[in-house]
C-alpha positions as CSV (number, residue, x, y, z in Angstrom):
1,X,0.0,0.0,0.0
2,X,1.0,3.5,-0.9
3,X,1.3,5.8,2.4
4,X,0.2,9.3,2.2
5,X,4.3,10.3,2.5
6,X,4.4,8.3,-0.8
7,X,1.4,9.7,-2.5
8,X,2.3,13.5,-1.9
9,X,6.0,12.8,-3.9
10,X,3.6,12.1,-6.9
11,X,2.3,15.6,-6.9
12,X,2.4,17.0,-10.1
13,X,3.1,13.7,-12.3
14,X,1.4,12.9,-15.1
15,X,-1.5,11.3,-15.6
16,X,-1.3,7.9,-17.6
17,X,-2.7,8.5,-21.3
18,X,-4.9,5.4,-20.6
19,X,-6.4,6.6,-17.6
20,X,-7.6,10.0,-19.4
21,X,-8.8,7.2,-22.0
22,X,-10.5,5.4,-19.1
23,X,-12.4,8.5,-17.5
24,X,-14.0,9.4,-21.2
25,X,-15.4,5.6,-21.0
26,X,-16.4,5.9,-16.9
27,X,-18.3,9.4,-17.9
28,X,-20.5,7.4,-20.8
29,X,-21.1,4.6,-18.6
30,X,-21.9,6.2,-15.6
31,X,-24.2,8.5,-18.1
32,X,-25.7,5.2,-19.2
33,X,-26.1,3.4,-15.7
34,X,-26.4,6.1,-13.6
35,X,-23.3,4.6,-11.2
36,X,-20.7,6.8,-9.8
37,X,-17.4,6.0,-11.5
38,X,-13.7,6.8,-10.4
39,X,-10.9,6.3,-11.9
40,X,-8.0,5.2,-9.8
41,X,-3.8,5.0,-10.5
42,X,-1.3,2.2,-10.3
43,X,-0.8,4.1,-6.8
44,X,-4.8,3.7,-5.7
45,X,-5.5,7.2,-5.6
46,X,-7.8,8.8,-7.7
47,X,-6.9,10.2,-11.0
48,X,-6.3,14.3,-10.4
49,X,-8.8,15.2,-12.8
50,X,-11.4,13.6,-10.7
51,X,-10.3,15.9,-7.6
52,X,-13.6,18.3,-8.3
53,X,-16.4,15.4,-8.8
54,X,-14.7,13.4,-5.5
55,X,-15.1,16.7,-3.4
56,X,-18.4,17.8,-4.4
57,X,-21.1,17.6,-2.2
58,X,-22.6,14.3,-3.9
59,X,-20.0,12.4,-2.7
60,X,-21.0,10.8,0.5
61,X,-17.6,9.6,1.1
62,X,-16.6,12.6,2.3
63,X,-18.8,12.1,5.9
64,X,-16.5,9.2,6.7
65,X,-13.5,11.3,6.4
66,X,-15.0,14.5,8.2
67,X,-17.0,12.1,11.2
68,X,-13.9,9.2,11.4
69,X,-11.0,11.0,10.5
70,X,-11.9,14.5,11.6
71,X,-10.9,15.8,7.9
72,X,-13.2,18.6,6.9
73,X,-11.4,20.0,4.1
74,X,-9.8,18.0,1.0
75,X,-7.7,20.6,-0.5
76,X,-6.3,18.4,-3.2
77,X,-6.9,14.8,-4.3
78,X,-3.6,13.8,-1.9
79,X,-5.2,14.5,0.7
80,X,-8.4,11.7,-0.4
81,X,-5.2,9.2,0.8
82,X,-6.5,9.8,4.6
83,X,-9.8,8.5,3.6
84,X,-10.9,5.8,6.2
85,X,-12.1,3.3,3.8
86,X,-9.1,3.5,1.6
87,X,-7.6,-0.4,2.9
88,X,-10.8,-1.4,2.2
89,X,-10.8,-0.3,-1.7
90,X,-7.3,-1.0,-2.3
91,X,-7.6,-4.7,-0.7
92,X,-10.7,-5.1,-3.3
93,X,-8.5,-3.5,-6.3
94,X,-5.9,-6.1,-5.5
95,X,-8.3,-9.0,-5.7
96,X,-10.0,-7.7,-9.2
97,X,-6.3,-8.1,-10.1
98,X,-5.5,-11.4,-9.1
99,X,-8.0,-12.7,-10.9
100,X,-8.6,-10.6,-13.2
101,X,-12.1,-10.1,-13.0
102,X,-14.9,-7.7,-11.4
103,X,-14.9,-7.9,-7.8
104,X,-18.3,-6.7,-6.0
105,X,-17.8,-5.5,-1.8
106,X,-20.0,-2.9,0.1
107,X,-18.9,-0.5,2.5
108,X,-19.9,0.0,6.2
109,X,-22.6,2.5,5.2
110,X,-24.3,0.0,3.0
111,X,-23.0,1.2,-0.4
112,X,-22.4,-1.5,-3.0
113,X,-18.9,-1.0,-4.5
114,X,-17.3,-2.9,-8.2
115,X,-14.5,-2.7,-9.6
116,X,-12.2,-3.8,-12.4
117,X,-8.2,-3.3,-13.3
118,X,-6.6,-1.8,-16.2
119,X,-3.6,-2.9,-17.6
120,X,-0.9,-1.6,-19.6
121,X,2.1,-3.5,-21.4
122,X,1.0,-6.4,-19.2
123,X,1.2,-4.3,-16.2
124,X,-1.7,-3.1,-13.6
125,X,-2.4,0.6,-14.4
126,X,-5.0,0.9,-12.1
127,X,-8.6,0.2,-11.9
128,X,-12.0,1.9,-12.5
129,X,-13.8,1.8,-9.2
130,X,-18.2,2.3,-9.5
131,X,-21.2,2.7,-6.8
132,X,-23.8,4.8,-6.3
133,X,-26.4,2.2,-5.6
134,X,-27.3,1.4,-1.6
135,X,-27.3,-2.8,-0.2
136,X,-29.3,-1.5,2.2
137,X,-31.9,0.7,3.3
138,X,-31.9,4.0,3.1
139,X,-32.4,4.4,7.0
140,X,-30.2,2.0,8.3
141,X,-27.2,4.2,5.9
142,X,-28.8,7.6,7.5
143,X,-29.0,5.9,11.3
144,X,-24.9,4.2,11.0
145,X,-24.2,7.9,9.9
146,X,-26.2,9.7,12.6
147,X,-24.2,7.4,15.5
148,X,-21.1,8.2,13.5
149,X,-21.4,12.3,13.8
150,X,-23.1,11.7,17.4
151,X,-26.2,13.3,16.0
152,X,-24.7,16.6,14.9
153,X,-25.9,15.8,11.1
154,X,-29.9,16.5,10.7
155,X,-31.6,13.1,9.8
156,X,-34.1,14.7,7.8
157,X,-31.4,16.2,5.2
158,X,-29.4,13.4,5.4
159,X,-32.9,10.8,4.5
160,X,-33.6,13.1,1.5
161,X,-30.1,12.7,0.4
162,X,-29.6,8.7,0.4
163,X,-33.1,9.0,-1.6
164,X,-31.0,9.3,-4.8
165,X,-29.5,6.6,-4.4
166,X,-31.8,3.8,-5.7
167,X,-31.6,-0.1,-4.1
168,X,-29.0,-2.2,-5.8
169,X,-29.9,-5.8,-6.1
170,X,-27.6,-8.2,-6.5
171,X,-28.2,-9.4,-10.3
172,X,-28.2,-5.8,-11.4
173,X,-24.9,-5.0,-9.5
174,X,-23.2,-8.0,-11.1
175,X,-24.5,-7.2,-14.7
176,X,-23.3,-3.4,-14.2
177,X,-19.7,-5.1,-13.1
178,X,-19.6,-7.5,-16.4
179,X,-20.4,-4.4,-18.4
180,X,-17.4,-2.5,-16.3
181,X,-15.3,-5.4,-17.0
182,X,-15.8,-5.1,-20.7
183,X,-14.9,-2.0,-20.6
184,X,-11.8,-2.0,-19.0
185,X,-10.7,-5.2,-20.9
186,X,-11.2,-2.7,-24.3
187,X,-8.8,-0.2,-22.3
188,X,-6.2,-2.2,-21.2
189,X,-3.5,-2.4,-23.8
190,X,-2.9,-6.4,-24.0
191,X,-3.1,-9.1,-26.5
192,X,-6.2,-9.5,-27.0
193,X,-6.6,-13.1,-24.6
194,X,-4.3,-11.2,-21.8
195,X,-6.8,-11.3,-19.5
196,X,-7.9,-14.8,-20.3
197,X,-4.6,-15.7,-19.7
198,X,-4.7,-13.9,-16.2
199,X,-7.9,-15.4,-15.2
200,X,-6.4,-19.0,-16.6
201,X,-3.3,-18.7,-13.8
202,X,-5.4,-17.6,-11.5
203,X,-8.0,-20.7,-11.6
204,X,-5.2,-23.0,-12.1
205,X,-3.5,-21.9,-8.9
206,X,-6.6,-22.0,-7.2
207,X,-7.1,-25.8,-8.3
208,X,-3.0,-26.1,-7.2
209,X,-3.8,-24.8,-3.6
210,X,-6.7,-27.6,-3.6
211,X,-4.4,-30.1,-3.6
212,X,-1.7,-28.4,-1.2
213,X,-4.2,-28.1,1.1
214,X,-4.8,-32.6,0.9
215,X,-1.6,-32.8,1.4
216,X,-0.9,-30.5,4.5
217,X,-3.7,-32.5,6.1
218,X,-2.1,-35.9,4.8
219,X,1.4,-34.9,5.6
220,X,2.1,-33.0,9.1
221,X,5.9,-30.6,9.0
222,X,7.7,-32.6,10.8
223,X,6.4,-36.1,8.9
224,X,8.2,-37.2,5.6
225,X,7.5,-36.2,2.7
226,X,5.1,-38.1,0.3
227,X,7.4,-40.1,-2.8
228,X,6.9,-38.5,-5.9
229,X,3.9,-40.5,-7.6
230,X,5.5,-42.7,-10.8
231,X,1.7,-44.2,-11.4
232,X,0.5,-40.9,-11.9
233,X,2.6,-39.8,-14.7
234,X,1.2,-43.2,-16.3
235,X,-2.3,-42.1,-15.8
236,X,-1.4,-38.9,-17.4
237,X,-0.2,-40.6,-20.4
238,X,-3.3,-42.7,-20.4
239,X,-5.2,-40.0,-20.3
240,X,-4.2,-37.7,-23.0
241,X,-4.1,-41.4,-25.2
242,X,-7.6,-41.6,-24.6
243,X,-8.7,-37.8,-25.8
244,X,-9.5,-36.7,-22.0
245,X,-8.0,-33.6,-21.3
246,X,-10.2,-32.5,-18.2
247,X,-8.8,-36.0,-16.7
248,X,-4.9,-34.7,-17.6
249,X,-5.5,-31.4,-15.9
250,X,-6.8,-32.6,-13.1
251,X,-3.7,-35.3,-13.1
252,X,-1.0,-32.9,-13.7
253,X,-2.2,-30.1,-10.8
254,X,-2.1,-33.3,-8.5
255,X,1.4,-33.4,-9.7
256,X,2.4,-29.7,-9.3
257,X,0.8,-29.8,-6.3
258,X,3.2,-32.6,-5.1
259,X,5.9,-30.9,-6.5
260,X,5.2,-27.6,-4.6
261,X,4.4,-29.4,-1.2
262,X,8.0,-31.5,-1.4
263,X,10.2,-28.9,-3.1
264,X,9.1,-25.5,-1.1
265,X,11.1,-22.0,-2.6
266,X,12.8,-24.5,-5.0
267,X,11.8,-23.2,-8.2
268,X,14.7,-25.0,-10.4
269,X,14.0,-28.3,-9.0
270,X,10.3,-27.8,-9.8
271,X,11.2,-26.7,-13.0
272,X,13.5,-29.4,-13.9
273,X,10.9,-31.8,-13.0
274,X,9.0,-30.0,-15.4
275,X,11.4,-30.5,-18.4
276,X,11.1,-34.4,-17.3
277,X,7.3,-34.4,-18.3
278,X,7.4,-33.1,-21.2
279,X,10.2,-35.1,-22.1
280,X,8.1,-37.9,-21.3
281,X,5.0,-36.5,-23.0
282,X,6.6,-35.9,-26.6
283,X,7.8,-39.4,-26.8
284,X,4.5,-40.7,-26.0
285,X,3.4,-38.4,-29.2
286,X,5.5,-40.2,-31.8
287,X,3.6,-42.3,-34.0
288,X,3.6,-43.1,-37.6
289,X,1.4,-39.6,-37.5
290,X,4.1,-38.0,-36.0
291,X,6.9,-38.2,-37.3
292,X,9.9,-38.2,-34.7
293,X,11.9,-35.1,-36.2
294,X,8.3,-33.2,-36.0
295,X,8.1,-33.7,-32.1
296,X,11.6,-33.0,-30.9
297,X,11.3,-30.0,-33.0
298,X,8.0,-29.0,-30.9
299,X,9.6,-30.5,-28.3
300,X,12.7,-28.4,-28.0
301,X,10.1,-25.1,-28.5
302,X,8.3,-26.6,-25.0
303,X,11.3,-27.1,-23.1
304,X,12.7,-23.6,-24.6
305,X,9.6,-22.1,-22.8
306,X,9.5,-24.0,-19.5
307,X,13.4,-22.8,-19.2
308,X,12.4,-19.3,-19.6
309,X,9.3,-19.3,-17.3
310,X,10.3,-17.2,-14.0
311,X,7.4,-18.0,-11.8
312,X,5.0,-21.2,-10.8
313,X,2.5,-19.4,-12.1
314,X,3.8,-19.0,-15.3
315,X,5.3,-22.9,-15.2
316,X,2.0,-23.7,-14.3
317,X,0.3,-22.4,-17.6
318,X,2.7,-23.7,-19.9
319,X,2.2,-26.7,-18.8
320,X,-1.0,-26.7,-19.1
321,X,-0.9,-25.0,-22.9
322,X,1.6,-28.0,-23.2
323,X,-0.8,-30.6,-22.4
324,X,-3.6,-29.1,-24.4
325,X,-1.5,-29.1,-27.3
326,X,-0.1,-32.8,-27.1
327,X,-3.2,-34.3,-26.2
328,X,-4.4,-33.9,-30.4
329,X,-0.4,-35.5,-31.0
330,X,-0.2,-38.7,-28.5
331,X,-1.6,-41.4,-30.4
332,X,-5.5,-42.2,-29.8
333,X,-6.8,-44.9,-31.2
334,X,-7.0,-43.6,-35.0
335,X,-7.0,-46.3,-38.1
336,X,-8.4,-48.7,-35.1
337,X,-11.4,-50.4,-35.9
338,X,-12.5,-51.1,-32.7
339,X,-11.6,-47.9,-30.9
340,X,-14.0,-47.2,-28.8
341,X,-13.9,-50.9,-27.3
342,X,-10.5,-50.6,-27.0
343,X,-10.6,-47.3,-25.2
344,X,-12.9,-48.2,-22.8
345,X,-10.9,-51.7,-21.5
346,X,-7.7,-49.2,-22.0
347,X,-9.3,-47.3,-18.9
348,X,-10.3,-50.2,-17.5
349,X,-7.1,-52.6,-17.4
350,X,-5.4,-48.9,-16.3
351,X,-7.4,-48.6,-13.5
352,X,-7.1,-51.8,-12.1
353,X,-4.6,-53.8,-13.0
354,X,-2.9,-53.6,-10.1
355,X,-5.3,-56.6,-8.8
356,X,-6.4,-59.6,-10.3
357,X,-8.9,-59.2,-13.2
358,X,-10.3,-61.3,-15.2
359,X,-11.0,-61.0,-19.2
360,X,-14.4,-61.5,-18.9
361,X,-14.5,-58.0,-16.3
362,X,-12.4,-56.2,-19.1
363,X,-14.8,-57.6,-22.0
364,X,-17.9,-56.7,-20.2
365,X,-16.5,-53.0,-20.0
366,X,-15.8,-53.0,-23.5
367,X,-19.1,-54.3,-25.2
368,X,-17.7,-57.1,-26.3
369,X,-17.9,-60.7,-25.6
370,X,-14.9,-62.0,-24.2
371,X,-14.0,-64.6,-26.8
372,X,-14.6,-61.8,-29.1
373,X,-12.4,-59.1,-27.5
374,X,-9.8,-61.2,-27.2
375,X,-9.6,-62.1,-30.6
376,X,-10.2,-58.0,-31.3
377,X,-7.4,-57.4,-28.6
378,X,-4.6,-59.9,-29.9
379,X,-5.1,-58.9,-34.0
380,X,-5.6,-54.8,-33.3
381,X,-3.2,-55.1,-30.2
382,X,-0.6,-57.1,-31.7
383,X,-0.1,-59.3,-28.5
384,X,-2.6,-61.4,-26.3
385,X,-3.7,-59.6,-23.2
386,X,-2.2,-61.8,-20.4
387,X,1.3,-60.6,-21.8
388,X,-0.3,-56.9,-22.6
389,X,-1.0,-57.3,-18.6
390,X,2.4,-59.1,-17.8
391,X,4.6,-56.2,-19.5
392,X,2.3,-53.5,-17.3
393,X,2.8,-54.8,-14.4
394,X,6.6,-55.9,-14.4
395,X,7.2,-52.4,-15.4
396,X,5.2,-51.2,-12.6
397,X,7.3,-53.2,-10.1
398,X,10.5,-52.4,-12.1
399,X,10.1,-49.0,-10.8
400,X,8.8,-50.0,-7.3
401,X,12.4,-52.2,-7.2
402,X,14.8,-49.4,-8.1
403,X,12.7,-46.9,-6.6
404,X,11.6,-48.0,-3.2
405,X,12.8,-50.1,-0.6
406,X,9.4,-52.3,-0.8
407,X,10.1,-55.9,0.0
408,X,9.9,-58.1,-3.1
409,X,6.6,-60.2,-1.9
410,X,4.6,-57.0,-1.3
411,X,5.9,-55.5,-5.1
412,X,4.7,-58.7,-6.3
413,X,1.3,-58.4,-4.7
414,X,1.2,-54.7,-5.0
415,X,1.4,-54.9,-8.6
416,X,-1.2,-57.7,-9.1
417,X,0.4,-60.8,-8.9
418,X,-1.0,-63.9,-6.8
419,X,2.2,-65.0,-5.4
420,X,5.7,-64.0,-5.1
421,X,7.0,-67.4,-7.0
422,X,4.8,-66.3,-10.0
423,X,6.2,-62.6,-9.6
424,X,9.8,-64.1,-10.2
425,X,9.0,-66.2,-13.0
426,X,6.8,-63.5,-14.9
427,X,9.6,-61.0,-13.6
428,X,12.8,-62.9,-15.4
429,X,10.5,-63.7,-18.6
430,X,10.4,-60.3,-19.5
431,X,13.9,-59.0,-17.6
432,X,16.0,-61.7,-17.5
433,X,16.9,-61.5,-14.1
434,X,15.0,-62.4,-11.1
435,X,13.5,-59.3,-9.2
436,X,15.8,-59.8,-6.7
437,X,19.0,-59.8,-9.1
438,X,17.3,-56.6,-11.2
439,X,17.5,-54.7,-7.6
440,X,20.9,-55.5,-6.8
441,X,21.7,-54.6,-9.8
442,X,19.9,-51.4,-9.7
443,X,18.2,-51.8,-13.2
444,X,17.8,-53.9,-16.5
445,X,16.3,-54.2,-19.3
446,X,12.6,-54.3,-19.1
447,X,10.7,-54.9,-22.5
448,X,8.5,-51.8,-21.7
449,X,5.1,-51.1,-22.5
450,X,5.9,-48.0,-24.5
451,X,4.4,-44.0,-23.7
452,X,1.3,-45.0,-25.7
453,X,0.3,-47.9,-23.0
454,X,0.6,-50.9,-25.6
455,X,3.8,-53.4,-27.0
456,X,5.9,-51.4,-29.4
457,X,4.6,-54.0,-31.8
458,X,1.6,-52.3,-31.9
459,X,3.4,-49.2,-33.5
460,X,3.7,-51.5,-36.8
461,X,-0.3,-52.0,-36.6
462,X,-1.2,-48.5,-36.7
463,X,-3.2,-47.4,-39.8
464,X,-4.0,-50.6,-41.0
C-alpha cells in the first residue's frame, strides 16, 4: 500500500494516457447506468482530474472522512489518501487483479462498491472503481451515519439525500460489473486473450492450492514427505491417449501440487521436474502420425519455454498449454477399428490392474464378448492380453524395485500378482533377471510397454 508520504511525492506527475482514456469511457457509462465512476492510479488514488467530482457535495464519502477521521477539508486529491475506507478499496483493487475479473464488496454505510483493473504493457495501471447504488436501506445508511457524527448531522437532510440513491440488487450490481469489466478489458492495452490468460493462472493456482491443502492435512511438518507418484505420470499418459484432457488437468495439478508441497522455494527443482514431463509426454506423441523429427522439434520449442518461465504461475500455464497441445499428438486410437472398445478396457485394465482381473470384467466394459475381445485385442493389439497385462505390471514393479525399498513379496502383490514365486517367474521372462537380481543390480532391461500404453509391436499396426 502506498502511504500518504508516498502519495504527496507524486504531486504534479502525469497522468497515464490510458487513464484519461479510461475517465471518457467511466463518464459514458456512468451517463448510461447512472453509477458513480472513479478512476484510480497504479498508486490507488484517484486520477487528479477527478479531484472536483470526489469533493463535491454528492459524494458521500466525504462524511467518513470528516465524522472518522476528523478531515473537513480535502484541499487536493492527496489528501483523499487519509480516507478511512481506503484499505478497504485498495484490498478489493488487488483481488479484481488477481483474478482478473470484477470484484463486487459494500462499504460500512451500505454502499455497493465494483470494480475492475486496467492494464498496460501487461502491467496493472490501475482500476476503475463504481457505486452509487445502496445494499441496504436507506435508513439503516442515514442511522450508521447519525451514530457516526453523534447526532450533529440533521436526519431529515441526510434521509432526502440517500433517496438518490436507488436499491442495488444483486443481479443488477453484477450485470453493471460485467459491463465495467468489458470495458476495461477494451482499455487495457494487451493481446487480445491477456486477461484470459490472467484469469487461466489464477483458476489454475486456485485448483493447485486444492491439492496443497490434501496434502498438508495428509502430511504434518515434521512427517516425511510423500514419494513423488511414478503411477501418476502413467495415468497422465493414459489420459491424453484416450482424448480426456479435463482427466490430464486434473492429473497434472495433482502433480504440481506434489511438487510444490516436497520442493518448497525450490523453483529450479520444480522446474526441472517440469522438463522431465514433457520429455516424457513428446515421446508418447510419436507415432507413424508423427513423425519423430516433428516432435523434438515441438519439443525443444516446449522445453525452450518451460526454461524461460520465472514464476510457478507461469510454469503452471505452460504446462497446461503444453498438455492441451499434445493431447491432439499422443496417439489415440486412430486407423483402429474397434476404438472405442479398445478405449474403454484401455481405462479399465489402467485402472485396475494392479489386482487380479479377469477377461471376462475387461470384456464386459468394453461391449464385447470376451472370446470376441480377445480375438479383437490380440489382432488390433498385436499381442494377447495376459502378456499386454504381464509387460504393465513388471514395469510397474521395475520401478517399485529401483525406486523403493518395498520388499519383493509386497511388489509382487502390489502390482497384481498372486504369489511372489509367479512374480519371479513373470519378472525374469520379460527382464532376464529375477526381481531380486534386477534390484541388486539397480536396473535392467525391461521390455517396456511404450508411452502409448501398448507393446511397441503395436506401432507397426497403426493405420492398417
Amino acid at each position: 500500500m502506498t502511504d500518504k508520504k508516498s502519495v504527496s511525492a507524486l504531486k504534479g506527475a502525469k497522468t497515464n494516457p490510458l487513464l484519461l482514456e479510461a475517465l471518457k469511457e467511466a463518464a459514458a457509462y456512468g451517463q448510461a447506468t447512472g453509477a458513480a465512476v472513479c478512476v484510480i492510479d497504479e498508486n490507488f488514488m484517484p486520477i487528479p482530474e477527478m479531484f472536483r467530482e470526489m469533493t463535491s457535495g454528492e459524494n458521500t464519502c466525504l462524511y467518513c472522512m470528516k465524522y472518522l477521521n476528523g478531515q473537513s477539508e480535502v484541499k487536493d486529491i492527496i489528501d483523499l489518501s487519509g480516507h478511512p475506507c481506503r484499505d478497504m478499496h485498495i484490498n478489493a483493487i488487488k483481488e479484481s487483479y488477481r483474478f482478473c475479473g470484477s470484484y463486487i464488496y459494500t462499504c460500512d454505510l451500505g454502499f455497493m462498491f465494483w470494480t475492475s483493473p486496467l492494464f498496460s504493457s501487461s502491467r496493472f495501471a490501475g482500476s476503475l472503481l463504481c457505486s452509487g447504488f445502496l445494499g441496504v436501506d436507506k435508513k439503516e445508511t442515514v442511522a450508521t451515519l447519525m451514530e457516526m457524527s453523534r447526532g450533529e448531522l440533521d436526519e431529515e437532510k441526510l434521509l432526502e439525500h440517500f433517496s438518490r440513491f436507488p436499491r442495488g440488487e444483486p443481479e443488477h450490481i453484477r450485470a453493471l460489473a460485467e459491463l465495467l469489466l468489458i470495458i476495461a478489458e477494451s482499455l487495457s492495452r494487451e493481446s487480445e486473450d491477456y486477461h484470459e490468460t490472467l484469469k487461466r493462472r489464477s483458476q489454475q493456482q486456485a485448483r493447485i492450492s486444492e491439492q496443497l491443502s490434501i496434502l498438508k492435512k495428509q502430511y504434518p511438518p515434521e512427517g516425511p514427505f510423500p514419494p513423488y507418484p511414478l503411477d501418476k505420470e502413467k495415468m497422465l499418459l493414459s489420459a491424453l491417449r484416450r482424448g480426456d484432457e479435463d482427466a490430464g488437468r486434473k492429473i497434472l495439478n495433482e502433480l504440481l501440487g506434489i511438487l510444490l508441497f516436497t520442493n518448497p522455494d525450490q523453483f529450479k527443482s520444480i522446474q526441472y521436474r517440469a522438463i522431465e514431463l514433457v520429455v516424457l509426454l513428446s515421446r508418447a506423441a510419436v507415432s507413424p502420425g508423427n513423425a519423430e523429427e516433428n516432435i523434438l522439434e515441438i519439443n525443444n520449442q516446449y522445453l525452450t519455454r518451460i526454461q524461460e518461465t520465472q514464476s510457478i504461475e507461469e510454469l503452471t500455464d505452460v504446462l497446461h498449454t503444453i498438455l492441451e497441445r499434445m493431447t491432439g499428438q499422443i496417439f489415440s486410437f486412430q486407423g483402429i477399428r474397434h476404438a472405442s472398445a479398445l478405449q474403454k478396457a484401455e481405462w479399465f485394465i489402467w485402472e485396475n490392474y494392479t489386482r487380479k482381473i479377469s477377461l471376462k470384467e475387461i470384456a464386459e466394459v468394453s461391449g464385447l464378448s470376451a472370446p470376441y475381445f480377445s480375438t479383437v485385442f490380440k489382432n488390433e493389439m498385436g499381442e494377447n492380453l495376459s502378456s499386454y497385462l504381464n509387460r504393465l505390471r513388471v514395469e510397474e514393479a521395475s520401478r517399485l524395485l529401483t525406486g523403493t525399498k518395498t520388499a519383493i513379496s509386497d511388489i509382487a502383490g502390489a502390482c497384481g500378482f498372486e504369489d511372489q514365486s509367479w512374480f519371479s517367474k513373470i519378472f525374469k521372462s520379460f527382464t532376464g533377471v529375477s526381481p531380486g537380481k534386477f534390484r541388486e543390480q539397480g536396473g535392467g532391461t525391461v521390455s517396456e510397454i511404450s508411452e502409448e500404453n501398448f507393446s511397441e509391436h503395436y506401432r507397426g499396426l497403426v493405420g492398417k
